[in-house]
Backbone as CSV, one residue per row, in Angstrom:
resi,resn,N_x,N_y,N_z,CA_x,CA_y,CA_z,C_x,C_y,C_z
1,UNK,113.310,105.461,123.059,112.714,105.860,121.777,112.487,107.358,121.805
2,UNK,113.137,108.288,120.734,113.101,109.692,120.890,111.520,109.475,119.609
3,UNK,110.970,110.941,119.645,110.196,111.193,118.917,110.787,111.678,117.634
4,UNK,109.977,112.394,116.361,110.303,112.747,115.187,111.050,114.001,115.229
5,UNK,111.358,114.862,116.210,111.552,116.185,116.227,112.770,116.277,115.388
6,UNK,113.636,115.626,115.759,115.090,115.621,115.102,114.684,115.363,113.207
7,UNK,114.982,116.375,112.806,115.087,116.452,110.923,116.433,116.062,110.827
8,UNK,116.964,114.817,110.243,118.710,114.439,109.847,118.470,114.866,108.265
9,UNK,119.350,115.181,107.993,120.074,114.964,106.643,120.901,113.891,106.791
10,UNK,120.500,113.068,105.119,120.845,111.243,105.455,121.753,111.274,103.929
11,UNK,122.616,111.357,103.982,123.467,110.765,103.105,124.285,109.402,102.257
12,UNK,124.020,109.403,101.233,124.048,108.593,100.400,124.833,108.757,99.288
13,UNK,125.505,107.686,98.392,126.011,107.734,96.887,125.456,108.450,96.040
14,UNK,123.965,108.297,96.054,123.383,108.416,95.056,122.333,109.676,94.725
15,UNK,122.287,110.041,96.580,120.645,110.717,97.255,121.252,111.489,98.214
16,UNK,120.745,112.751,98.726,120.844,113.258,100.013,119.203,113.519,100.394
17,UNK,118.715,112.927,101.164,117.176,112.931,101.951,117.614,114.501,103.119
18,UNK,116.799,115.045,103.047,116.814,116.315,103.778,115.593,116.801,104.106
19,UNK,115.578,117.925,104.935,114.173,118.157,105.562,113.610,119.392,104.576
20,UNK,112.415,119.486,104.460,111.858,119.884,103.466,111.642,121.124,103.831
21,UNK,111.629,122.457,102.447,111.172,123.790,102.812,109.685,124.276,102.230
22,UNK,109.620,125.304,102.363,108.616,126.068,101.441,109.007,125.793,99.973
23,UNK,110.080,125.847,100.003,110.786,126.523,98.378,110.304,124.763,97.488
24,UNK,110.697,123.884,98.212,110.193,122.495,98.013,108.922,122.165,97.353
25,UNK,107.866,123.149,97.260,106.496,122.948,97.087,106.636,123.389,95.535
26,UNK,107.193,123.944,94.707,106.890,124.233,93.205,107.767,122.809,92.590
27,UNK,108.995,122.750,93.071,108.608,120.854,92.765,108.393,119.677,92.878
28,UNK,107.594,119.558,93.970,106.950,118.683,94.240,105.681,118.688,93.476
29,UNK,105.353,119.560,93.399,103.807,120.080,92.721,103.931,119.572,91.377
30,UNK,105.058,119.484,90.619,105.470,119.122,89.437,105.432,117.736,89.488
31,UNK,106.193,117.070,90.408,106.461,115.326,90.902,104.783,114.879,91.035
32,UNK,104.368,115.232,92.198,103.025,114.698,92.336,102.180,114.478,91.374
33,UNK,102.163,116.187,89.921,101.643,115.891,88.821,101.737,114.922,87.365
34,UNK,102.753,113.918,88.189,103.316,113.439,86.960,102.598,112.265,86.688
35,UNK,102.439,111.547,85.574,101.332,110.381,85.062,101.803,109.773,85.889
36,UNK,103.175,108.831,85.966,103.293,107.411,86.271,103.462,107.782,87.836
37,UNK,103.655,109.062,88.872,103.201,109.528,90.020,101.808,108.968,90.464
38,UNK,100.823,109.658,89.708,99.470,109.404,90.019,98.703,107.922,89.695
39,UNK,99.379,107.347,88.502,99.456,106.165,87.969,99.701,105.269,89.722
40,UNK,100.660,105.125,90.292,101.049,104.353,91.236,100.558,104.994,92.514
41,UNK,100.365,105.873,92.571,100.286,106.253,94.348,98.783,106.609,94.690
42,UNK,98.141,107.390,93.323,96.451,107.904,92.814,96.594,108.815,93.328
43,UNK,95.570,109.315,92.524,95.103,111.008,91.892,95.450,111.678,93.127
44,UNK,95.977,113.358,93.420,96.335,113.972,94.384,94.743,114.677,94.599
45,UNK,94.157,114.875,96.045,93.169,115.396,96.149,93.084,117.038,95.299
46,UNK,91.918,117.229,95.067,91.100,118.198,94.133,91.601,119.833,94.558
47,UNK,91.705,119.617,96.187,92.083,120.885,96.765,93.188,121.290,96.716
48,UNK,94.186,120.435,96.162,95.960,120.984,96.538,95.675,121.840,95.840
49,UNK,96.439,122.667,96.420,96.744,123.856,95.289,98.318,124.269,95.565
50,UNK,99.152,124.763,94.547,100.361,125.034,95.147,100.997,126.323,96.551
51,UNK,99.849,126.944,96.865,99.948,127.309,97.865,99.750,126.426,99.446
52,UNK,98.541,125.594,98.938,98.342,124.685,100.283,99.863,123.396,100.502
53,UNK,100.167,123.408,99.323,101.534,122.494,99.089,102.456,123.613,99.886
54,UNK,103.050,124.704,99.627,103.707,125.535,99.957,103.183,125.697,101.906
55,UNK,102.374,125.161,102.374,102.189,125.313,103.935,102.606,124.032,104.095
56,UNK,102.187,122.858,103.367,102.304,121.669,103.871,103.864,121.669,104.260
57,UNK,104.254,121.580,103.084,105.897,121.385,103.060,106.821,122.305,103.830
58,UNK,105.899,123.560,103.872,106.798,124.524,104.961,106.741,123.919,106.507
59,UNK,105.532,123.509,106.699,105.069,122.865,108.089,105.788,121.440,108.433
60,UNK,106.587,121.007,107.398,106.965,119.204,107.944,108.389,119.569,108.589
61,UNK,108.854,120.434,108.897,109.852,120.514,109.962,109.475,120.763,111.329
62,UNK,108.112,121.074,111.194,107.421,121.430,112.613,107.129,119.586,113.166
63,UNK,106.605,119.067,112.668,106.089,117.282,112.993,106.902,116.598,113.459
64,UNK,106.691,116.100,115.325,107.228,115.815,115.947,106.982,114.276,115.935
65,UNK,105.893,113.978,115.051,105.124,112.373,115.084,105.274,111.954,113.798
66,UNK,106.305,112.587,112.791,106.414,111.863,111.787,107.403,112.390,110.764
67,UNK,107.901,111.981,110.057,109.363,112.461,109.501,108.981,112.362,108.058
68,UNK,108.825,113.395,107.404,109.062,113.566,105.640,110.127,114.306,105.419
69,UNK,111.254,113.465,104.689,112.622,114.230,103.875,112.189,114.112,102.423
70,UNK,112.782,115.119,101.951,112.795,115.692,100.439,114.139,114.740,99.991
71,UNK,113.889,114.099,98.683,114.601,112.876,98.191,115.340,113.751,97.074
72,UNK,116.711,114.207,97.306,117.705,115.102,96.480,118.693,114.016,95.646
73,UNK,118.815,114.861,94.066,120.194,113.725,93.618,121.501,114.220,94.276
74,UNK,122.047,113.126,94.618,123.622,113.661,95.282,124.247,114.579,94.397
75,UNK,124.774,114.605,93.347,125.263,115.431,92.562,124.405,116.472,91.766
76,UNK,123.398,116.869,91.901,123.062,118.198,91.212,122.617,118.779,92.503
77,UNK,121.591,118.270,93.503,120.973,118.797,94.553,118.979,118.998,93.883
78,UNK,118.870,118.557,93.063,117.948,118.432,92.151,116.710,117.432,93.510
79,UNK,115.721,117.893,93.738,114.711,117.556,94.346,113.827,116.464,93.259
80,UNK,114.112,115.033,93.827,113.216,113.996,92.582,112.302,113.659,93.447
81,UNK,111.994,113.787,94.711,111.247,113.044,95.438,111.042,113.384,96.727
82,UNK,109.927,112.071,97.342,109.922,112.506,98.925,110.037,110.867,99.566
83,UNK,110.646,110.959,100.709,110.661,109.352,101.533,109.730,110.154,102.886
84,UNK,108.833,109.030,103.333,107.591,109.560,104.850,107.596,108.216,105.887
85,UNK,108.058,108.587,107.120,107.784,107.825,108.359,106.402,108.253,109.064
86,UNK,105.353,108.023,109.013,104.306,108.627,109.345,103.185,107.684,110.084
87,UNK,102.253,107.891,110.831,101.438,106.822,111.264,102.350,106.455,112.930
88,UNK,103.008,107.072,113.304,103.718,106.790,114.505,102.850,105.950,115.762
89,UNK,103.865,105.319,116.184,102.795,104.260,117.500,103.687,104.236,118.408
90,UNK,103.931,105.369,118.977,105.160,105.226,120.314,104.689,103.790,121.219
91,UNK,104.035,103.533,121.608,103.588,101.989,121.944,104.453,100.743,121.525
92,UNK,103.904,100.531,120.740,104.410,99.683,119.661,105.602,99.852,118.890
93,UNK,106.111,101.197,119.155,107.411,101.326,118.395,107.176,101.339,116.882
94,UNK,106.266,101.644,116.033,106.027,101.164,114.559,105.281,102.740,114.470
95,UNK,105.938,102.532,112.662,105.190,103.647,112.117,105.161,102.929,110.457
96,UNK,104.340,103.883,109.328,103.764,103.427,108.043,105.482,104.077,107.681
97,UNK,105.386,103.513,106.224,106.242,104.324,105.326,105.687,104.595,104.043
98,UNK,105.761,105.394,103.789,105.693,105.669,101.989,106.555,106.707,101.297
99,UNK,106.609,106.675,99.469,107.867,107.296,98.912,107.032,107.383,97.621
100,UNK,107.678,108.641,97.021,107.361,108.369,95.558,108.610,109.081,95.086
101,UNK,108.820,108.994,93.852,109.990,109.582,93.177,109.587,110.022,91.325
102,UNK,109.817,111.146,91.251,109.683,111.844,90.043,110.304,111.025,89.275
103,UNK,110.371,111.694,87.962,110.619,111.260,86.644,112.086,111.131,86.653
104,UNK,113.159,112.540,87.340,114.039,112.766,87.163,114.703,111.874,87.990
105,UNK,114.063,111.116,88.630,115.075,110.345,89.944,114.584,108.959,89.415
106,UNK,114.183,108.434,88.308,113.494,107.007,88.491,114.883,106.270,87.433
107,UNK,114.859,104.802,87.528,116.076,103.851,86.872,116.999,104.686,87.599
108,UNK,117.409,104.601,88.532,118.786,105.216,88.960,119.501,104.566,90.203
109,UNK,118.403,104.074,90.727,118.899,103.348,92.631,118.290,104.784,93.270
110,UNK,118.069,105.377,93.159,117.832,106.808,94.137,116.925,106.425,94.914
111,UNK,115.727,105.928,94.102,114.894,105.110,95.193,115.044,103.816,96.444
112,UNK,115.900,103.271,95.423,116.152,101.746,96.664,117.427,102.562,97.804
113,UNK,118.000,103.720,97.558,118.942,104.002,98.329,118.038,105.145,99.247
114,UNK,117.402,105.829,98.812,115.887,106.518,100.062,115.745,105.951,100.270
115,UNK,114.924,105.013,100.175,114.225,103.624,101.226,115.598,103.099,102.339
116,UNK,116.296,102.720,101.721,117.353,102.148,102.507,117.869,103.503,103.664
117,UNK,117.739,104.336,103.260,118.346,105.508,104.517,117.623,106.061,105.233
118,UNK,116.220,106.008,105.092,115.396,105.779,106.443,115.060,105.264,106.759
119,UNK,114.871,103.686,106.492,114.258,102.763,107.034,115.492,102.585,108.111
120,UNK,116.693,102.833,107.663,117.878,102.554,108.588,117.961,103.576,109.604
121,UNK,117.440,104.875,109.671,117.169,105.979,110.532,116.439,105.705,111.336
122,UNK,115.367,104.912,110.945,114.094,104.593,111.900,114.547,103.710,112.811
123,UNK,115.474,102.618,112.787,115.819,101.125,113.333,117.044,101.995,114.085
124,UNK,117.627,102.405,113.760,119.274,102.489,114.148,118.919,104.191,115.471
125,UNK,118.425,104.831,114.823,117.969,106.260,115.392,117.144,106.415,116.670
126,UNK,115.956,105.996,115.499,114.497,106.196,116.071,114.499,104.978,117.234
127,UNK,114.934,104.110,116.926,114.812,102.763,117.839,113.414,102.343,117.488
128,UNK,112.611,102.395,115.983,111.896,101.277,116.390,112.022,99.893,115.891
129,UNK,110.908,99.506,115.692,110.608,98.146,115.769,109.957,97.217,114.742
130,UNK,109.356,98.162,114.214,108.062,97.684,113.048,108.081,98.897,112.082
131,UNK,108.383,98.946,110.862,108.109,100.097,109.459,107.011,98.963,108.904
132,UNK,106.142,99.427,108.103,105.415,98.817,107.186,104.459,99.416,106.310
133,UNK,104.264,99.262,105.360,103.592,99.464,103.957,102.750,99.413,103.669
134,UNK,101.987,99.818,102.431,101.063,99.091,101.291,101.368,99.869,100.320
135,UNK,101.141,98.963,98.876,101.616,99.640,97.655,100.573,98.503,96.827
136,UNK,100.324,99.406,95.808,99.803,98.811,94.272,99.616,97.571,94.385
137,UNK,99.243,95.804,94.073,100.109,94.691,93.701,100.556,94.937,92.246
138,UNK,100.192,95.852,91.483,100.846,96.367,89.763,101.853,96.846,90.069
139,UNK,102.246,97.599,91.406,103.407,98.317,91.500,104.905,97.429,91.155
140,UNK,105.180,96.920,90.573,105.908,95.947,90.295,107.356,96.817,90.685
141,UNK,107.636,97.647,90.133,108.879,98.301,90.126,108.873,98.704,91.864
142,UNK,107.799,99.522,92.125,108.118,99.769,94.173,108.263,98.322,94.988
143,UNK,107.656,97.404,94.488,107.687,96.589,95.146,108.849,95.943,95.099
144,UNK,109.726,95.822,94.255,111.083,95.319,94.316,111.627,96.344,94.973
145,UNK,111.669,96.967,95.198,112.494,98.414,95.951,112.218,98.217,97.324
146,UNK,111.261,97.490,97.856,110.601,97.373,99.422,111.666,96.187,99.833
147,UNK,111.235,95.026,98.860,112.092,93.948,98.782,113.299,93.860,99.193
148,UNK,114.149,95.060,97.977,115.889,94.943,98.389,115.731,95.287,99.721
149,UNK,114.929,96.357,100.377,115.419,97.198,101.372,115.235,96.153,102.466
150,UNK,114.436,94.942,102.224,114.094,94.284,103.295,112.827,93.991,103.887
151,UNK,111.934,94.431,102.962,110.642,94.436,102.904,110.265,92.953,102.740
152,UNK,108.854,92.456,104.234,108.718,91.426,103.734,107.012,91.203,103.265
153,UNK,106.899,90.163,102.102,104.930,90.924,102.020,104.644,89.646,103.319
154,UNK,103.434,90.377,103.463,102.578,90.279,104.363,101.334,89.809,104.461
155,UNK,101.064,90.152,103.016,99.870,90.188,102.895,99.085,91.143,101.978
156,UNK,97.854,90.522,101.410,97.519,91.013,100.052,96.123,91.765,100.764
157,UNK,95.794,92.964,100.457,94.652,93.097,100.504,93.707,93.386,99.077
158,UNK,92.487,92.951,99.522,91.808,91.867,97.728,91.161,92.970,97.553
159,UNK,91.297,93.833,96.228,90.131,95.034,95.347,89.724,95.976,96.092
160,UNK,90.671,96.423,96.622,90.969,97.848,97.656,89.965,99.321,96.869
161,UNK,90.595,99.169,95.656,89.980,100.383,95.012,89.863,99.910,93.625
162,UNK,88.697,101.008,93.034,88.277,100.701,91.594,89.543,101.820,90.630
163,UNK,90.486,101.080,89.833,91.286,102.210,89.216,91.374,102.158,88.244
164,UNK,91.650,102.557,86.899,92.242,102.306,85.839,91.114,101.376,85.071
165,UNK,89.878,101.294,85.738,89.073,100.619,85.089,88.608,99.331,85.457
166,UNK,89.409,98.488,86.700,89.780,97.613,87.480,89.640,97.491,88.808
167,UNK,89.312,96.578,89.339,89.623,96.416,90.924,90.707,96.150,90.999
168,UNK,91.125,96.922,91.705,92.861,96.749,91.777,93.316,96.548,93.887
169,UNK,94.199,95.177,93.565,94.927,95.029,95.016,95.917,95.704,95.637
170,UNK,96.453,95.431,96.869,96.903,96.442,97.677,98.386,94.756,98.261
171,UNK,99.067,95.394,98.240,100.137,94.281,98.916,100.502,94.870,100.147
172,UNK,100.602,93.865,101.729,101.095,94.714,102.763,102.430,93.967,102.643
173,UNK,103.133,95.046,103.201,104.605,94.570,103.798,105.137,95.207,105.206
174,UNK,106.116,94.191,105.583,106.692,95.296,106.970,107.846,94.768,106.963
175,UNK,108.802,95.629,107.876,110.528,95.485,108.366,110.336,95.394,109.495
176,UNK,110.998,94.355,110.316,111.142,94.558,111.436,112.456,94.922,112.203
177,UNK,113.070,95.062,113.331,114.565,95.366,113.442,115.396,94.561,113.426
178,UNK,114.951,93.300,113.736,115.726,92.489,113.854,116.544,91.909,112.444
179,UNK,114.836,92.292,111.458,115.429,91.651,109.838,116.100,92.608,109.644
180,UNK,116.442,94.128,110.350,117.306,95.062,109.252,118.612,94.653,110.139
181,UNK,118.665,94.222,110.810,119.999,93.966,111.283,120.653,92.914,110.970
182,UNK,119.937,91.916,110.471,120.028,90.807,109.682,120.700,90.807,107.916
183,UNK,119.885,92.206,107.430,120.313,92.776,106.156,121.525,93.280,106.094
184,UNK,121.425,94.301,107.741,122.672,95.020,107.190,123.976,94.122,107.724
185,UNK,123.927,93.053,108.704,124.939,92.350,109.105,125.323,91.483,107.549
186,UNK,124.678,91.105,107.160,125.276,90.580,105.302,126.302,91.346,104.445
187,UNK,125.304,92.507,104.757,125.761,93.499,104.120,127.572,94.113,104.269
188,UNK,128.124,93.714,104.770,129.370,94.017,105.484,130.266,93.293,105.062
């Protein structure tokens, strides 16, 4: 099992996932601000500011314990998003995942094809063992996207947070390697 150090550029039909710059932070700052962004993932803390975005994102090529690529459309090079391996457990071989995707990248597959190209980085690469989740249970649209990729739920956690006016649930899911090898052996 190597650590995160290695940044791939992951290629796809639809997406090129790449390692993120400085220059990355004026749109992301835009993505993060977007309703149905904050709608699904919640509110970005009070302090971002687009300069502290501009360190963050300059700094994720430095992170040896966790992998964030910038989620590009294949054909313009247009930045819609971000895919994150994060939460690392060299132990256990397992780390969290999470993704969000702008306005400009949503109805397209861009998302189910990010998900699909690192979760396959992590298993095939990384060598691990365990990816796993939590998302919305409203998230209806991410949650089919976990699904195709191979996502299995897990488990509900009950009125996580007060949102939208609501106690709102939390769904867990995880991949293990064996099911992505299972996916992608179909797949063929």
């Amino acid at each position: 099992m190597s650590d995160f150090s290695v940044k791939p550029v992951l290629t796809g039909g639809k997406t090129v996932l790449r390692p993120f710059t400085e220059a990355d932070a004026e749109g992301m700052w835009e993505i993060i601000g977007d309703a149905e962004v904050t709608h699904f993932t919640g509110d970005p803390p009070a302090e971002i500011t687009p300069e502290r975005l501009r360190d963050w994102y300059g700094s994720r090529s430095a992170q040896p314990d966790r992998l964030d690529l910038a989620v590009t459309d294949h054909a313009t090079g247009e930045l819609v998003g971000e895919v994150v391996l994060y939460e690392w457990d060299p132990e256990a071989r397992s780390c969290t995942f999470r993704t969000l995707i702008g306005p400009r990248g949503r109805g397209r597959g861009i998302g189910t094809e990010a998900t699909r190209l690192i979760v396959g980085y992590g298993f095939e690469r990384l060598g691990l063992h365990r990816i796993q989740l939590e998302a919305y249970a409203f998230n209806h649209r991410a949650l089919r996207v976990y699904e195709k990729a191979g996502f299995v739920r897990e488990g509900l956690r009950r009125e996580t947070e007060f949102k939208h006016g609501a106690w709102v649930d939390e769904v867990v899911m995880g991949i293990l390697d064996r099911d992505w090898v299972a996916l992608t052996a179909t797949a063929r």
